[in-house]
C-alpha positions in Angstrom: 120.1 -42.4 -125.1 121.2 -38.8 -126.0 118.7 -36.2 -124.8 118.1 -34.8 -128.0 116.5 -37.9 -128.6 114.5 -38.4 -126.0 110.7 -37.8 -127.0 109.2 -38.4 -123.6 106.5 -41.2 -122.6 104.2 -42.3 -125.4 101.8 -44.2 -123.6 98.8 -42.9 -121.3 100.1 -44.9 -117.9 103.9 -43.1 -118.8 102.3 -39.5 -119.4 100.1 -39.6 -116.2 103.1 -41.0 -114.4 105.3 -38.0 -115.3 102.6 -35.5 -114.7 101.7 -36.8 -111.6 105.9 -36.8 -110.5 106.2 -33.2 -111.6 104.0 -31.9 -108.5 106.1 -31.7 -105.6 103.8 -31.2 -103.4 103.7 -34.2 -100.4 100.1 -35.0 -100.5 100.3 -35.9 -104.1 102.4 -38.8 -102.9 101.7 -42.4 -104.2 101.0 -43.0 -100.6 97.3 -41.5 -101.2 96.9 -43.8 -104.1 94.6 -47.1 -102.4 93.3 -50.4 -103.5 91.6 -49.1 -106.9 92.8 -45.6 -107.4 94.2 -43.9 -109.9 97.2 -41.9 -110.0 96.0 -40.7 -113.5 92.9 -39.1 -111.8 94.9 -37.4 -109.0 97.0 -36.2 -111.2 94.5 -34.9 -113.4 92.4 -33.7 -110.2 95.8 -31.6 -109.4 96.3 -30.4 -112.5 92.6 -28.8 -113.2 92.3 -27.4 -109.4 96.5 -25.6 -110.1 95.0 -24.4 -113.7 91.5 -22.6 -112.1 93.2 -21.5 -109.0 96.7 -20.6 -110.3 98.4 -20.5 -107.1 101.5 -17.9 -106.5 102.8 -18.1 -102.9 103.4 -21.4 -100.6 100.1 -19.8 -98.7 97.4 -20.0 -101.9 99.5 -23.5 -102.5 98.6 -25.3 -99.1 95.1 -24.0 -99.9 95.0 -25.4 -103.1 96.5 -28.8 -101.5 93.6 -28.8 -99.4 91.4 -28.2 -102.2 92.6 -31.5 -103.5 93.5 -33.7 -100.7 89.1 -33.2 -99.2 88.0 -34.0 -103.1 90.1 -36.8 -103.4 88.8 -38.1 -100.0 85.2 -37.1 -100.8 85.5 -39.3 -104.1 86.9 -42.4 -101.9 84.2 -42.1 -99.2 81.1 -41.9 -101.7 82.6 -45.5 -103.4 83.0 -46.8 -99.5 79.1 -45.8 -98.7 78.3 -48.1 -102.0 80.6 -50.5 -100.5 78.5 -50.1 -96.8 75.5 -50.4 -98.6 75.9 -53.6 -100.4 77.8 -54.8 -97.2 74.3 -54.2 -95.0 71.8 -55.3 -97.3 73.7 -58.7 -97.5 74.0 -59.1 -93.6 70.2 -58.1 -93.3 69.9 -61.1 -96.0 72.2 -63.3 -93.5 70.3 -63.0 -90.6 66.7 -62.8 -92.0 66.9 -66.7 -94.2 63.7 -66.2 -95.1 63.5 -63.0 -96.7 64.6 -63.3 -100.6 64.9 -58.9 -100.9 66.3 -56.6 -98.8 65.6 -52.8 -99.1 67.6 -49.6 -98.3 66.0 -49.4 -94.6 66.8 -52.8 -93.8 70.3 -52.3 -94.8 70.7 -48.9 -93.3 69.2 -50.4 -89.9 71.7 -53.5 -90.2 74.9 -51.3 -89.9 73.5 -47.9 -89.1 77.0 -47.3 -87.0 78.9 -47.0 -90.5 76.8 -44.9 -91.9 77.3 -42.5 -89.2 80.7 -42.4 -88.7 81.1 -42.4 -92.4 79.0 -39.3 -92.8 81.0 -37.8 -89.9 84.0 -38.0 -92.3 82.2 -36.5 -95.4 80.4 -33.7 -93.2 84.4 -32.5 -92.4 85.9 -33.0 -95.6 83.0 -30.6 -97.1 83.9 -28.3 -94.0 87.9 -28.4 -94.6 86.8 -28.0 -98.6 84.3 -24.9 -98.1 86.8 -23.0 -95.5 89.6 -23.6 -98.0 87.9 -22.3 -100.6 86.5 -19.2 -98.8 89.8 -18.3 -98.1 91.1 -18.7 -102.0 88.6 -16.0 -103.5 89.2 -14.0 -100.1 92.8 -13.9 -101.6 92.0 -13.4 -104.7 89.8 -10.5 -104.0 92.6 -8.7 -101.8 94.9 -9.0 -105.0 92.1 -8.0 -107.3 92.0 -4.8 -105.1 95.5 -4.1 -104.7 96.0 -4.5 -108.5 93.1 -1.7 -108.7 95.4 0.5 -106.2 98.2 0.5 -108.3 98.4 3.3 -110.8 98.9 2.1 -113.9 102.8 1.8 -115.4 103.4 4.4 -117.8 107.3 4.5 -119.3 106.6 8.2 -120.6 105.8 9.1 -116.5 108.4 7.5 -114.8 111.5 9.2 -116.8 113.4 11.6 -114.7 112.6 15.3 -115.4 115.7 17.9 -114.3 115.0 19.2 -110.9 114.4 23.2 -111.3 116.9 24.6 -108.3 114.6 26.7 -106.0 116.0 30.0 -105.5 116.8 30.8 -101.9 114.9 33.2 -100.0 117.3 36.5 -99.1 117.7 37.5 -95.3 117.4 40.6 -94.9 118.4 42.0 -91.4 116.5 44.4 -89.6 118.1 47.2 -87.9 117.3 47.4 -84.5 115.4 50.6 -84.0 117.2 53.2 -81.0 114.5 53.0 -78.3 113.2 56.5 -77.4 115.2 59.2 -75.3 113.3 59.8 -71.7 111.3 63.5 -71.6 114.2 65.9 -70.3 116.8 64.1 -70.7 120.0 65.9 -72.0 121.2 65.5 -75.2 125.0 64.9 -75.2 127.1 66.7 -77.6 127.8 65.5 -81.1 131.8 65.2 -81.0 133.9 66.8 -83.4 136.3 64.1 -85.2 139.0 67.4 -85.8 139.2 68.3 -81.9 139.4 64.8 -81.5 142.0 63.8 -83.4 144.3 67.7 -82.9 145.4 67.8 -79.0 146.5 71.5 -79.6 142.7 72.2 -80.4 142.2 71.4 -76.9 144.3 74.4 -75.1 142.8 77.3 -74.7 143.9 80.4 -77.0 146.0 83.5 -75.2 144.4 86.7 -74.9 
C-alpha cells in the first residue's frame, strides 16, 4: 500500500499497540505485560507520567522510567493481595469443615507469611517511587533557577556596537636632574667651540 495512503490503526487494540511501540524505553517491553495486563494501560500509564514530567535528558528519563516501572508494580501487587486474601480465607475454610464464614483475621492468620513478604515488596516500590520523585522536582527546581539566572534575550542588546579606539597614554620622559656639585668644588671652564676648533688660537701671540 502507498504511504500516502496509509491512515494508520483504526481500532483501539491497533492504536495502543502503536503507542505503546513508539517508547523505546526497555522497561516498556511486552516482557512487563503478565497474565491479565494490559499493554493499553502501560502505555497510557507512560504516556501521562512523559506528558506531566516532560523529560529532557537520559537522566530525568530513567527517573521517569522509574516513575512508571514502581506504579506499574504497585498496581500488580494490590490485585495479588486480593488474590492472597481470597486464597486465605478459602484455606481457613479447608481446614476448619465446620465453620460455613471465614473473616479477614482468620484469613490473614492462615497465610500471614504472604502478607508480609508482599508488603515488603509494596513498602520498596513506594520507597523507589518517592526517591524518584524527589529527585524529579529537585531537577526541576535547579532548571527553574537557572532559567531565573539567565538574563533575558534581547535582539536590540546583543547587536555589535563599533568599539571606540582608546587613545594611548603619551610617555613622556623625564630628564634626569644633574645631582648637586660638592661645597668647594671647582668649577671647570666652559670651553670655547672657536679655540677648539682654530689650532692657531692655541699659540701664544709675539710681543
Amino acid at each position: 500500500m502507498p504511504a500516502a495512503k496509509q491512515t494508520g490503526p483504526r481500532t483501539a487494540e491497533g492504536k495502543a499497540a502503536c503507542r505503546f511501540n513508539a517508547l523505546k524505553h526497555g522497561i516498556y517491553s511486552e516482557q512487563q505485560i503478565m497474565f491479565d495486563e494490559s499493554a493499553q494501560d502501560l502505555a497510557e500509564l507512560t504516556a501521562e507520567y512523559h506528558e506531566q514530567h516532560n523529560p529532557s535528558n537520559a537522566t530525568e528519563r530513567e527517573l521517569v522510567d522509574t516513575l512508571v516501572h514502581n506504579e506499574w508494580r504497585l498496581r500488580r501487587m494490590r490485585r495479588v493481595e486480593a488474590v492472597l486474601w481470597e486464597h486465605a480465607a478459602n484455606s481457613y475454610l479447608t481446614q476448619h469443615p465446620g465453620e460455613e464464614a471465614c473473616n479477614s483475621a482468620d484469613a490473614f492468620v492462615t497465610n500471614s507469611g504472604a502478607f508480609e513478604r508482599l508488603q515488603r515488596i509494596v513498602n520498596a516500590c513506594e520507597r523507589n517511587y518517592h526517591r524518584a520523585l524527589k529527585e524529579l522536582n529537585r531537577l526541576a527546581k535547579v532548571c527553574a533557577k537557572v532559567g531565573q539566572a539567565l538574563p533575558p534575550a534581547n535582539p536590540a542588546s546583543q547587536q555589535q556596537k563599533p568599539s571606540t579606539p582608546t587613545p594611548a597614554i603619551p610617555f613622556r620622559q623625564t630628564p634626569q636632574t644633574p645631582a648637586p656639585a660638592a661645597p668647594n668644588a671647582p668649577v671647570d671652564p666652559i670651553p670655547n667651540p672657536e679655540s677648539a676648533s682654530d689650532p692657531a688660537q692655541k699659540q701664544p701671540q709675539a710681543a
